[in-house]
LUMVEX-885555 format. One record per residue (C-alpha): residue in three letters; x, y, z. Coordinates in Angstrom, 3 decimals, padded with zeros to 6 digits. Example, Ala and Ser with C-alpha at 12.3 -4.5 7.8 and 13.67 -1.06 7.14 Angstrom:
% residues 2
R  type         X         Y         Z
R   Ala   012.300  -004.500   007.800
R   Ser   013.670  -001.060   007.140
//
This chain:
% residues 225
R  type         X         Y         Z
R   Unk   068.101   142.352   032.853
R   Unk   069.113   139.014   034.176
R   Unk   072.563   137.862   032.404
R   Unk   072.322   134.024   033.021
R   Unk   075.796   133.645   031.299
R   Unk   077.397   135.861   033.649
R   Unk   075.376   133.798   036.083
R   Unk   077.071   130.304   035.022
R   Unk   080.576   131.559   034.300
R   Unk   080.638   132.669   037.875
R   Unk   079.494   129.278   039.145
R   Unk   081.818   127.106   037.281
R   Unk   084.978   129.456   038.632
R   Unk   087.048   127.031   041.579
R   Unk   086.172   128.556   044.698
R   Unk   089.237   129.928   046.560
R   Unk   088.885   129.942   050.709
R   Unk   091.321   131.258   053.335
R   Unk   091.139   131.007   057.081
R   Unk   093.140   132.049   060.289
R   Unk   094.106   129.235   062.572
R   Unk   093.956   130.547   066.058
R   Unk   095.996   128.648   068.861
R   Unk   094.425   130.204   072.271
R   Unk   096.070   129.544   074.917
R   Unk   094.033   129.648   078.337
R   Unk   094.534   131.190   081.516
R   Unk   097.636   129.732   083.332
R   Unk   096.636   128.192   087.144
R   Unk   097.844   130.123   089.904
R   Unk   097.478   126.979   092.353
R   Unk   099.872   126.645   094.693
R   Unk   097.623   124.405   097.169
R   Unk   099.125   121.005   098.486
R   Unk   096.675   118.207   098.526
R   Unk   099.665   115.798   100.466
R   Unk   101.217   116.423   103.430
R   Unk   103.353   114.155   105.622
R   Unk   106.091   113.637   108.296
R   Unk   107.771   110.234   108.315
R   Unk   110.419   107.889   110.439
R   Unk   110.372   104.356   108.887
R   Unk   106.232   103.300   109.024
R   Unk   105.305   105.960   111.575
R   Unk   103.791   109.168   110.442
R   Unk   104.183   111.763   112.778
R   Unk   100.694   114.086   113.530
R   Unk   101.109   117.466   111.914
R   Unk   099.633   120.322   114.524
R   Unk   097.325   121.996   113.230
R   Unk   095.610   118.787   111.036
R   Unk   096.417   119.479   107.612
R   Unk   093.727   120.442   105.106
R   Unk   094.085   119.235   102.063
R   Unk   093.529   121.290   099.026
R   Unk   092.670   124.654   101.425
R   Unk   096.224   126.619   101.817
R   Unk   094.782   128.553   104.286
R   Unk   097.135   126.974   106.971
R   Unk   100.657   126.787   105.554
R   Unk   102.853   126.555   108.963
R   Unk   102.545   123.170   110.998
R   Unk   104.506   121.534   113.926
R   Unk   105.283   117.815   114.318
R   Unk   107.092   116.785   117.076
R   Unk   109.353   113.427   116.924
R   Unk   111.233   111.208   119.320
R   Unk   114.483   112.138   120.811
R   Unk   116.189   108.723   118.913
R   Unk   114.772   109.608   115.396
R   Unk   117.559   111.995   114.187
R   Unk   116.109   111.872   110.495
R   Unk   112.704   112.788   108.809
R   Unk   111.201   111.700   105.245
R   Unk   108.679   115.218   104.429
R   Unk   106.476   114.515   101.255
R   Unk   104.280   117.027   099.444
R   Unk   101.769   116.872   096.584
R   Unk   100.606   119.836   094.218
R   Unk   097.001   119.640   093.976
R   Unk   097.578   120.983   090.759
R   Unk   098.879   118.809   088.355
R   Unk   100.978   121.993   086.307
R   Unk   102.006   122.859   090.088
R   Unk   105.462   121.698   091.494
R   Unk   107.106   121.317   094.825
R   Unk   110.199   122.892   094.151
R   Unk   112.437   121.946   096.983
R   Unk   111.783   121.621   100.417
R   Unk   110.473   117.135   100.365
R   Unk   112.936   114.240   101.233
R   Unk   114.872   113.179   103.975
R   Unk   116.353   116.069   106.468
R   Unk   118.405   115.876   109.659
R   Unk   117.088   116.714   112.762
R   Unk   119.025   118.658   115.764
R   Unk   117.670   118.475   119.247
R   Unk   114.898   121.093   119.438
R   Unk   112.976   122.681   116.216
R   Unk   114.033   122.467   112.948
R   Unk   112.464   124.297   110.087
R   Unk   112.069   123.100   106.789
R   Unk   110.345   125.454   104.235
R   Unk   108.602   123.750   101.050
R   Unk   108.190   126.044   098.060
R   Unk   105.695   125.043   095.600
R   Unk   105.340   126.551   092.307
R   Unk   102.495   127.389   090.110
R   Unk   102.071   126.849   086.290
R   Unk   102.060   130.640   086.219
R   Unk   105.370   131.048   088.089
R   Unk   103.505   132.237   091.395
R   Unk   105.503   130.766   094.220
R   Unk   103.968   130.111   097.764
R   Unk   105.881   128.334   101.084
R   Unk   104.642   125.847   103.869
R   Unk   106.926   125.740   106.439
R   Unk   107.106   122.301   108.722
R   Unk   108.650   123.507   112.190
R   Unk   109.756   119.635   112.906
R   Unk   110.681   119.287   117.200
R   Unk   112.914   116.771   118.065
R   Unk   112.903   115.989   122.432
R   Unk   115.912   115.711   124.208
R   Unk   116.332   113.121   126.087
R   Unk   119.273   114.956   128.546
R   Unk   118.574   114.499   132.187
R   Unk   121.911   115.127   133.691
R   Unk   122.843   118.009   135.783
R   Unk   125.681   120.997   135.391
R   Unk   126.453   121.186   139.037
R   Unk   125.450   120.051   142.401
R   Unk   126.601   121.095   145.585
R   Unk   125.422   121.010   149.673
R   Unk   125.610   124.011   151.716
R   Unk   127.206   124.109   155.337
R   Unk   130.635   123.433   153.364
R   Unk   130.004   119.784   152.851
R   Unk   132.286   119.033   150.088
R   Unk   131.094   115.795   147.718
R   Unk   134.339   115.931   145.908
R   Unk   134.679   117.452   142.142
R   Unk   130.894   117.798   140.281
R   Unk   130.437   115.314   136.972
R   Unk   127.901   115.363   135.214
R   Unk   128.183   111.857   133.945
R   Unk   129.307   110.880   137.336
R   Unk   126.325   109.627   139.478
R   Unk   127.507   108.948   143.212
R   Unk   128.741   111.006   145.983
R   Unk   129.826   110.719   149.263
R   Unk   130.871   113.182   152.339
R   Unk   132.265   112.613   156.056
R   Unk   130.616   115.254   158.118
R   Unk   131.224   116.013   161.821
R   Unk   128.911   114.727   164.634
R   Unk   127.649   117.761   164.706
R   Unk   126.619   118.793   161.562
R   Unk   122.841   117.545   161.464
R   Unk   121.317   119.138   158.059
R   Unk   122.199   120.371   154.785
R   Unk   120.633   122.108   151.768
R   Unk   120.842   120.345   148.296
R   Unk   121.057   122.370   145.207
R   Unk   121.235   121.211   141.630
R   Unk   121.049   122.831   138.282
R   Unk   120.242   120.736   135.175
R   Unk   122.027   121.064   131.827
R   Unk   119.047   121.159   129.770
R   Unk   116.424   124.073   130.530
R   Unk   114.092   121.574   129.508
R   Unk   114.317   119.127   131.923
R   Unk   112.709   118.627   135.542
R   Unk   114.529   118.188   138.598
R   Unk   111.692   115.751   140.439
R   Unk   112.835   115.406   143.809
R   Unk   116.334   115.653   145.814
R   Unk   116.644   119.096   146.414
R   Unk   116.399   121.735   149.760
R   Unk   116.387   121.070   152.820
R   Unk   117.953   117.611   154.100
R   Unk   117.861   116.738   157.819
R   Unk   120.976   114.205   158.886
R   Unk   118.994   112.067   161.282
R   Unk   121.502   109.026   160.815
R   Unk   125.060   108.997   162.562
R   Unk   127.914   106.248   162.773
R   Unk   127.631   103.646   160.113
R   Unk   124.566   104.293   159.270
R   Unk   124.789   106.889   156.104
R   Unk   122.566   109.142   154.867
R   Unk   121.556   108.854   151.693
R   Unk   119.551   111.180   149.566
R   Unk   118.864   110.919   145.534
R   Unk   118.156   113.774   143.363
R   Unk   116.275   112.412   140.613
R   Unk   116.245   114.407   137.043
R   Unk   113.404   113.698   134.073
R   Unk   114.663   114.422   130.131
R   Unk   111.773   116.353   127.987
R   Unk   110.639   113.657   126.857
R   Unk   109.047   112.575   130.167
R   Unk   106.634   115.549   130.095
R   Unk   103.023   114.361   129.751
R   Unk   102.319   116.427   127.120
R   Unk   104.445   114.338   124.835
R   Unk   103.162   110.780   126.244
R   Unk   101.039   110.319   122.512
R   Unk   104.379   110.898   120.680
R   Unk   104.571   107.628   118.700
R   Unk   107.659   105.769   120.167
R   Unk   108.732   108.442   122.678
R   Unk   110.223   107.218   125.924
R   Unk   111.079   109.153   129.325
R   Unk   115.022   109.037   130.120
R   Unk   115.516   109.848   134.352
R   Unk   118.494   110.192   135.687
R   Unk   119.144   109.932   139.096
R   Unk   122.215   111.467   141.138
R   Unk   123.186   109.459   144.796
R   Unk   124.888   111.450   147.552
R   Unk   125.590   109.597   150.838
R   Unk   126.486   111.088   154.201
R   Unk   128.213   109.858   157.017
R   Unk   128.319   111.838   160.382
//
């Protein structure tokens, strides 16, 4: 039978509730993607080769090639992610003459660790030479490199000579001045021949470099029969 007064007792007893509170955590990000990248002198950002894709890190090695008078670079980098970091690798560096590496490490919120490497080129601007010198013993005196005139007294009968020069920098370009040199001119009448060297930087290749500038030097050798 149907005991209403158990009925009512059991409705008037305080309730007692208990509960679990759960604190889940989600999924840490694995992102290690930049969504800023950037090589700066002063105001001028240099181009980074191949273009940077922001967001992607599919490409993570680029090339940016500076001016042979900017001896410093500013690199920046920005975690897409905002529980990402860029470890090391952003602010100002030094530059040598030639490539420089610098290797940004970013870090994900899960520890994960990924590099971009910037391979930064800096053009030299040397156009001198290491040595000169004419064959059929015609002696110019000793070889400087920062020395840019010579002069020789040749007999009568010495009528040509052969130039040859090597440059100091395996980059440069020796434009004009060497092989074979016919001495037409006798008496006080010299002759003169210039061997003319281009820097690096005066390749054509580099002629959208922001601020880049060809340095020539140019060697003078006269001759008097």
């Amino acid at each position: 039978s149907y005991d209403n007064k158990y009925t009512m007792l059991n409705e008037n007893r305080p309730k007692v509730t208990s509960g679990i509170n759960l604190n889940v955590k989600g999924e840490e990000s694995s992102a290690t993607t930049l969504s800023d990248l950037s090589v700066k002198s002063g105001d001028t950002t240099y181009t980074l080769n191949p273009t940077f894709n922001p967001n992607s890190g599919s490409t993570k090695e680029y090339e940016a090639i500076v001016p042979n008078q900017v001896d410093t670079v500013t690199i920046d980098a920005t975690a897409t992610s905002p529980k990402a970091t860029v470890a090391s690798g952003t602010g100002e560096i030094s530059l040598n003459v030639g490539k420089n590496d610098d290797n940004i490490i970013v870090q994900a919120e899960d520890g994960t660790q990924d590099t971009y490497v910037v391979h930064v080129y800096r053009l030299s601007s040397d156009a001198t030479l290491k040595s000169l010198n004419l064959s059929n013993n015609i002696d110019i005196g000793n070889f400087s490199s920062t020395k840019t005139t010579y002069t020789a007294l040749v007999p009568y009968s010495t009528k040509n000579t052969t130039v040859t020069a090597t440059k100091n920098d395996s980059n440069a370009t020796i434009k004009s001045g060497t092989g074979s040199w016919d001495l037409v001119n006798y008496g006080s009448t010299k002759n003169t021949k210039n061997v003319i060297v281009e820097a690096e930087n005066c390749n054509t290749r580099y002629s959208s470099v922001p601020n880049n500038t060809c340095t020539t030097k140019t060697y003078s050798i006269d001759i008097t029969r």
